[in-house]
Structure formats: structure tokens, C-alpha cells
C-alpha positions in Angstrom: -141.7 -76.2 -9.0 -140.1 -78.5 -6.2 -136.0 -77.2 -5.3 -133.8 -78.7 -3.6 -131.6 -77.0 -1.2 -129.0 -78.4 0.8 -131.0 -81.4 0.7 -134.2 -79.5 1.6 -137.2 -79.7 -0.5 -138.6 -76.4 -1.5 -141.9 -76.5 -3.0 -143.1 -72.9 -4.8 -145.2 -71.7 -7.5 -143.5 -70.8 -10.8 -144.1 -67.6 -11.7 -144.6 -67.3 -15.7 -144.5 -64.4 -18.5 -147.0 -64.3 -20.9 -145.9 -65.6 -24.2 -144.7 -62.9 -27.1 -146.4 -65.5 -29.8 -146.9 -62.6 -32.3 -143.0 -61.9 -32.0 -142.5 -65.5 -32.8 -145.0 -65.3 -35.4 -143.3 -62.5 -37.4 -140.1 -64.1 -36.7 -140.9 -67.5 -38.5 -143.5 -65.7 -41.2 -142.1 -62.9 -42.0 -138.0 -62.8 -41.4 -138.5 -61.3 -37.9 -135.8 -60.8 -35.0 -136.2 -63.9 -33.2 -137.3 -62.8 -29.9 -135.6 -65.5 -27.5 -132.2 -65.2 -27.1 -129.9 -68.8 -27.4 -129.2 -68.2 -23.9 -133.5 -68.7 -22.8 -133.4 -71.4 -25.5 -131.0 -73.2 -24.0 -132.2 -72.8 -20.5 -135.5 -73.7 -21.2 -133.9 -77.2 -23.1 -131.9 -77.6 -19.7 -135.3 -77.4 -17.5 -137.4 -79.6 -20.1 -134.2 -82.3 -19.7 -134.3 -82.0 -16.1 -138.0 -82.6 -15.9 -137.9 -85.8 -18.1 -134.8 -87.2 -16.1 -136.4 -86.1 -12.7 -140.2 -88.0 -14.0 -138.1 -91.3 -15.4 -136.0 -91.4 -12.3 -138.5 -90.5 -9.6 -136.2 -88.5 -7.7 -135.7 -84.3 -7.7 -132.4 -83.7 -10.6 -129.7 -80.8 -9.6 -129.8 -78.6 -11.9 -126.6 -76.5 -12.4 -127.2 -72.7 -14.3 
């Protein structure tokens, strides 16, 4: 993942959890509690957004959380 900071360019690994898919699985298949909250959706349709912007524009996109 490449940040910005002041200006700066930060360049660090992402760290990642591993995915609940049987949680989602049971959520769509079987009427299950939907295990991301609107607030990760949304965040996670922010930082897909930002990514497409940043890749289109060639230049690093501010993100604001």
C-alpha cells in the first residue's frame, strides 16, 4: 500500500485477515448474521474507489476516513 503523508510517500505492506467465507456462506444460504458490518462495507467501497481513481489518474488519491 503506498500513503501519503504530508506530501511524503510511504510505501508498506498491507497486513490482511483471513476471510470468514463460511460466515458469508451461511449468511447468503442459509439466513445467516451477515458478518461485515455497513461500516467495513463501506470502507472497503471507499478503498476499491480510491484505487480505480488513483490507477486512471496516475497519481496517489487522499483518502479521508
Amino acid at each position: 500500500m503506498t500513503l501519503s503523508q504530508n506530501g511524503e510517500l510511504i510505501v508498506k505492506p498491507l497486513e490482511t485477515k483471513a476471510g470468514n467465507y463460511g460466515a458469508i456462506r451461511q449468511a447468503i444460504t442459509n439466513g445467516g448474521p451477515n458478518p461485515v458490518s455497513a461500516e467495513e462495507a463501506i470502507l472497503v467501497i471507499k478503498l476499491i474507489e480510491a484505487g480505480v481513481e488513483s490507477a486512471k489518474m496516475q497519481h496517489t488519491v487522499e483518502l479521508a476516513l
